[in-house]
N, C-alpha and C positions, 0 to 999 in steps of 0.2 A: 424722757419717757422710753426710747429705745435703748438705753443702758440697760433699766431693769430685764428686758428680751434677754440682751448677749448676757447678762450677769448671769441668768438663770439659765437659759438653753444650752449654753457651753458646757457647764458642770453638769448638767442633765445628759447631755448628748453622749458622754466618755461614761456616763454609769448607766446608760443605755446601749453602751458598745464593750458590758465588760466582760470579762473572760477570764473569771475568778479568779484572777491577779490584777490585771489594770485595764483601763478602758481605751478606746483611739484617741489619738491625739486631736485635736478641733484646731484650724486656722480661721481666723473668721475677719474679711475681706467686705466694709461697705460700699460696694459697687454700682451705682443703680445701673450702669450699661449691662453688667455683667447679670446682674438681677432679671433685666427686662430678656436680656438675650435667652438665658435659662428658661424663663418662663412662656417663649414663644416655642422652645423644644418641648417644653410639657406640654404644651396642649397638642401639637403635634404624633406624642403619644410615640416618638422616637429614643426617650431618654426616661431615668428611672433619678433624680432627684426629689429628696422631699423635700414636700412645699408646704410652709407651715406661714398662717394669716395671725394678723394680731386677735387680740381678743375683741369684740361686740362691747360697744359701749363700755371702752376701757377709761372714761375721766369720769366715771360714778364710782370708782372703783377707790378704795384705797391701796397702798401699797402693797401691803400682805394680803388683802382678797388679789389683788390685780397677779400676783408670784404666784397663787396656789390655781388659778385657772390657766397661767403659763404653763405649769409644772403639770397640771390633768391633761391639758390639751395636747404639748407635748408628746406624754409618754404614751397616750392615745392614737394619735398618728403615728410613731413609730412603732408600736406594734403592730398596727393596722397594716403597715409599708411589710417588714417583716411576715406576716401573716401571707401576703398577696406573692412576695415575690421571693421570700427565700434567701434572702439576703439583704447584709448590711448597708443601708445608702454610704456614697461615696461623700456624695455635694447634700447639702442641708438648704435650701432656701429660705429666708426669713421675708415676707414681704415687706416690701419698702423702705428693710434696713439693710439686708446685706446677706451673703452666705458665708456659707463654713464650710471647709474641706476636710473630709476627715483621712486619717491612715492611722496604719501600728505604727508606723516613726513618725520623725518631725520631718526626717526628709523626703518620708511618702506623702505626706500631709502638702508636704512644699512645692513636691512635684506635681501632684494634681492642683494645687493655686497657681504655679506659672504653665502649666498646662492645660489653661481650665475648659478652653472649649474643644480639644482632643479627647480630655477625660470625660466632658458633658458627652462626645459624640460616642465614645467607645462603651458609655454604660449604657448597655443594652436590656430590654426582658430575655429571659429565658428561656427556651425551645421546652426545654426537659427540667423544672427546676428541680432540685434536689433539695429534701430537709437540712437546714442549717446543722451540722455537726455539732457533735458537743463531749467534750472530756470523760465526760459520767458513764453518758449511756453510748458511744463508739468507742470504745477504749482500743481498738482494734483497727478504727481506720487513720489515716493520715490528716492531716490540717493545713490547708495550705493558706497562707499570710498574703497581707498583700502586696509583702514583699519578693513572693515566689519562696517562701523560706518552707521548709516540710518540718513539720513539727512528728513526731513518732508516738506511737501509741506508749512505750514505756515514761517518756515525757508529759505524755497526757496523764500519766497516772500519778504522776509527781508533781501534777500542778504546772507544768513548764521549766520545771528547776533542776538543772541536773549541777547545779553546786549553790550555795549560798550569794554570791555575788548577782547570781543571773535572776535575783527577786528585786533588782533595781532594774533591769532592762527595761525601757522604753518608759518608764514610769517618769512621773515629773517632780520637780525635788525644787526647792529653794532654800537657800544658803543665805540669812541675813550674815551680814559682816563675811563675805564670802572672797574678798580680794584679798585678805593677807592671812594671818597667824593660822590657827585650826580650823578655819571657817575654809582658805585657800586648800590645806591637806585636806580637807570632808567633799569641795570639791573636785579637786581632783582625782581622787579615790572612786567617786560617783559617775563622774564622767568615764573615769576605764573599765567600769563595768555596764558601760550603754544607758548610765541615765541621761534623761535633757534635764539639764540642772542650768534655774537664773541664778544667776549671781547677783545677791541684792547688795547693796553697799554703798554708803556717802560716797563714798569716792570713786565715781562713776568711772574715772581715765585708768585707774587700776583694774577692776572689773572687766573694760572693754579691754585693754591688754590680757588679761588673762583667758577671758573669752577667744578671742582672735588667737591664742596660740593653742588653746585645747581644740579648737576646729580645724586649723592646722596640723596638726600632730593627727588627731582619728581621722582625718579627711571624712566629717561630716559635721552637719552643725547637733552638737553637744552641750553648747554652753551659750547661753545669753546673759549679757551685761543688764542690769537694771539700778536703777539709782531710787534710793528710798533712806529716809531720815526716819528711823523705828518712835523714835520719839513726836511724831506729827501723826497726826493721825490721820489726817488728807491725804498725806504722803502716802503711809503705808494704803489706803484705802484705792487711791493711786497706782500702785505696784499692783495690787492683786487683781484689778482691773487689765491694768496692761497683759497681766501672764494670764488671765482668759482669753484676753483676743491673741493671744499668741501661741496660747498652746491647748486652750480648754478647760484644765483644771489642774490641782495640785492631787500628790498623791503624798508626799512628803514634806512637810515643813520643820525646819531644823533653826531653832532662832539661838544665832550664834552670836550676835551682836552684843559685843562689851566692853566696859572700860573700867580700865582700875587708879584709881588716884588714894596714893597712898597716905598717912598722914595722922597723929594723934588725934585724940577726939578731945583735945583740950585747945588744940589751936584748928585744927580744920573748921573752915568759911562752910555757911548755909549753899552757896552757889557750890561751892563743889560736889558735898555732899547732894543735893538735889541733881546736880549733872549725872555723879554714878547710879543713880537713883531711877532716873527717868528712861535710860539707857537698856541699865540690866534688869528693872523691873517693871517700870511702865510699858517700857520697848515690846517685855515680852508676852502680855498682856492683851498689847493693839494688835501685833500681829497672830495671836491667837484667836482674838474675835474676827478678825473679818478672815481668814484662812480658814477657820471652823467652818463659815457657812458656806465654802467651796464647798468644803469636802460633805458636807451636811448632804447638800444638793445632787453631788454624783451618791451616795449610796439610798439614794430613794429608790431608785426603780427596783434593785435588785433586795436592796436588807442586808448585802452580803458583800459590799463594797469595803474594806477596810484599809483608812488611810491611818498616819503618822504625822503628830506633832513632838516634837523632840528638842526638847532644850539642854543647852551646851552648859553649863550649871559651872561647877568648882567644885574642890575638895572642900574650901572655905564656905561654902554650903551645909556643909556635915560639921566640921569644925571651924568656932570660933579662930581670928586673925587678929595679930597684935599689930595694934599700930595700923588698922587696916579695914574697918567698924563699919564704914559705907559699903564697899564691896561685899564683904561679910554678910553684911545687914540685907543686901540685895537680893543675895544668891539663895541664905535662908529663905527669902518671901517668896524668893522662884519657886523653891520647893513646895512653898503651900500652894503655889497659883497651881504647879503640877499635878496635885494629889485632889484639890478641889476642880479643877478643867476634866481630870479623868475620870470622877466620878458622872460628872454631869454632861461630860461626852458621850464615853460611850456608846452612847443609848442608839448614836448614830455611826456608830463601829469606828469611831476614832478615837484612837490610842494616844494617851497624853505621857510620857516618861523624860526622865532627865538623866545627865550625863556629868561625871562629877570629874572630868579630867585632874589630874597631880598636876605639877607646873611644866610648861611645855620651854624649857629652858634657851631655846633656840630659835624660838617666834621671835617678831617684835616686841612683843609684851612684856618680853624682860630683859631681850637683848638689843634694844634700839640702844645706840650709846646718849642719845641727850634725853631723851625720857622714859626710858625700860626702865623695868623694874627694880633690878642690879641696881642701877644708877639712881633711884629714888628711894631704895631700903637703903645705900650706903649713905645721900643725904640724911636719910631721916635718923641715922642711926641705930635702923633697926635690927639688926645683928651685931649685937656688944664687939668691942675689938676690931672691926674688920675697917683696913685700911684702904683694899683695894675694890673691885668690881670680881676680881678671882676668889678674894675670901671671900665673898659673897655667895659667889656662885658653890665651891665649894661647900660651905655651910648650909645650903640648902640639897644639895647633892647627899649630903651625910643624912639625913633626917630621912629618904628614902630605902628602905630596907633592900630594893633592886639596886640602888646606888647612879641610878639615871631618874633624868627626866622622864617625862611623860609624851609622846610623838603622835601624827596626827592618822598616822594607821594603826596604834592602838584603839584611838576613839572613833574610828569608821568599825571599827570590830566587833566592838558593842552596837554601834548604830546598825549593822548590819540585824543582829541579833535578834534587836527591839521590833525592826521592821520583819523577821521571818517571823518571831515568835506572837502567835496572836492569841494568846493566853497570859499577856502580861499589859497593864496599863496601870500608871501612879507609881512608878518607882523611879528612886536616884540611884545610878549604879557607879560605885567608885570605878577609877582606872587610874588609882594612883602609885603602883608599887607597891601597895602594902604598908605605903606612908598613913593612910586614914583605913579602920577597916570594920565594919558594920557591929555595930553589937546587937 
């Protein structure tokens, strides 16, 4: 029963803290010592946490009545909080499950959870409160973060953006297949423009590697490892649980997760083809339902919340592939899950669009030497003549009118784009060289 709480209050709490780009970040900490300790400052009348009770006669309740009295009650008390005192709570109380810490970073957020009864003591009321600020109507005054950072009234008039990059700052992103090939370059791209991006990926020891050095490298934490099987559905339900209590909610979901087995459709096995299958189109399906209803939940309070679902598609999406009819067949159906998810999205200002990369010749995907691609079109013989893994490569190089591959900051470029432009949802956007090109 207290899952549905954190499921709900988390993504509510960041669309109740938003600031017409993205909301706080939420840590959320089951402590009861820390619960009971909080709760003898509130009455005390020393400290300014909110203090949110379950609901009245919640096992008459079904599921969805039991969410939508979370979600009134909720947003009720928090404006109440807001109304009284003028400002955003820092600590959230849940009784008898646990709190939440909120901040604009993961590492203000982090800071007040390993700081918690400093931060309890140091939130005080206000002598003198002042009206909460706001973009619209001060355009003229300053903004202070709770980082101490000054935001400028010409910044306020731009939204907070003084270049494209800086519309990922503090926002939260997840990278299915995010340890290696384009999934690794959409990470890392992310990470150095100040997202906190998980890294979701079977292969959780590459993930935590990759993790561990992009927190290294910014000297902050930027990146969490997470392990998720797209094709389970526990799994992935799993995952988006975890990245509530760890960060609150999602603002970006990018399902990258793929695989390519190549292969005539006169000898390819049902297991395979069902493998490529579950992968790049079941895979992206699951994680679209249960990331949807993150993102559902933070844009309630405002109406004005707009996230991003973004799938990593193929040119083989757009065109048919010889010798190659599972993958093919997959990326096509992404494209309708695309164009039907955006339709029926929307409504709660989530943007559904796809991404049609040309071949990224330098990943794993084509250049692992025992199963890249190279190495599985020159088995299968699917480029007539070619003796080597170079004629290979070369012969696919030719057919690009740029005469390169496709790289993974070409397709952060678009991604960039998809997520400023918020007058576009249901589209596949080539970035192939001018190899495939729209009619």
């Amino acid at each position: 029963m207290k899952n549905i709480y954190i499921e709900t209050i988390a993504p509510l709490l960041r669309g109740l803290t938003f600031d017409g780009e993205k909301g706080n970040i939420s840590i959320f900490e089951g402590d009861s010592k820390k619960v009971g300790f909080a709760f003898d400052k509130i009455r005390s009348e020393e400290t300014l946490p909110l203090y949110l009770k379950g609901v009245k006669n919640q096992n008459l309740l079904n599921k969805e009545q039991l969410e939508e009295k979370i979600i009134s009650y909720t947003i009720d008390k928090f404006k109440d909080y807001i109304k009284k005192y003028k400002q955003k709570p820092k600590i959230v109380i849940l009784e008898n499950i646990g709190i939440f810490c909120l901040g604009e970073s993961y590492d203000n957020a982090i800071n007040i959870k390993n700081n918690f009864e400093d931060a309890l003591k140091n939130i005080k009321i206000k002598s003198e409160p002042t009206e909460a600020q706001d973009c619209i109507d001060k355009k003229n005054s300053k903004i202070i973060t709770d980082s101490g950072y000054d935001r400028s009234s010409e910044e306020c008039r731009n939204n907070g953006k003084s270049n494209r990059n800086n519309i990922v700052k503090n926002k939260i992103a997840v990278v299915t297949g995010g340890a290696q090939g384009f999934g690794e370059n959409i990470v890392r791209e992310l990470t150095k423009s100040g997202c906190l991006v998980f890294i979701a990926d079977i292969n959780i020891k590459s993930a935590n590697r990759l993790a561990e050095e992009l927190n290294i490298k910014y000297k902050r934490k930027t990146a969490l490892a997470i392990k998720v099987d797209v094709t389970d559905e526990d799994s992935v339900k799993k995952m988006i649980y975890e990245i509530i209590v760890k960060a609150g909610g999602i603002d970006i979901f990018i399902s990258n997760a793929g695989v390519l087995k190549a292969g005539s459709v006169k000898e390819m096995d049902l297991v395979t083809f069902n493998f490529v299958t579950n992968v790049n189109y079941i895979g992206y399906f699951l994680c679209t339902k249960h990331a949807s209803k993150v993102m559902a939940l933070q844009n309630i309070p405002s109406k004005k919340y707009f996230t991003d679902i973004i799938q990593i598609n193929s040119k083989s999406g757009l065109k048919g592939s010889n010798k190659n009819s599972a993958y093919a067949g997959s990326k096509f159906g992404g494209l309708g899950l695309t164009q039907s998810f955006a339709l029926e999205l929307i409504d709660d200002n989530i943007k559904v669009n796809s991404v049609c990369p040309g071949n990224f010749f330098e990943g794993p995907l084509w250049a692992d030497p025992k199963n890249g691609l190279f190495v599985q079109y020159l088995r299968t013989g699917k480029v007539p003549g070619a003796k080597t893994i170079e004629d290979v490569k070369r012969f696919y190089e030719s057919k690009v009118p740029m005469k390169r591959g496709c790289t993974g900051k070409d397709v952060i470029k678009v991604i960039y784009y998809l997520i400023d432009q918020k007058y576009e949802t249901g589209q596949a956007i080539p970035v192939t060289g001018g190899q495939v090109m729209l009619k």
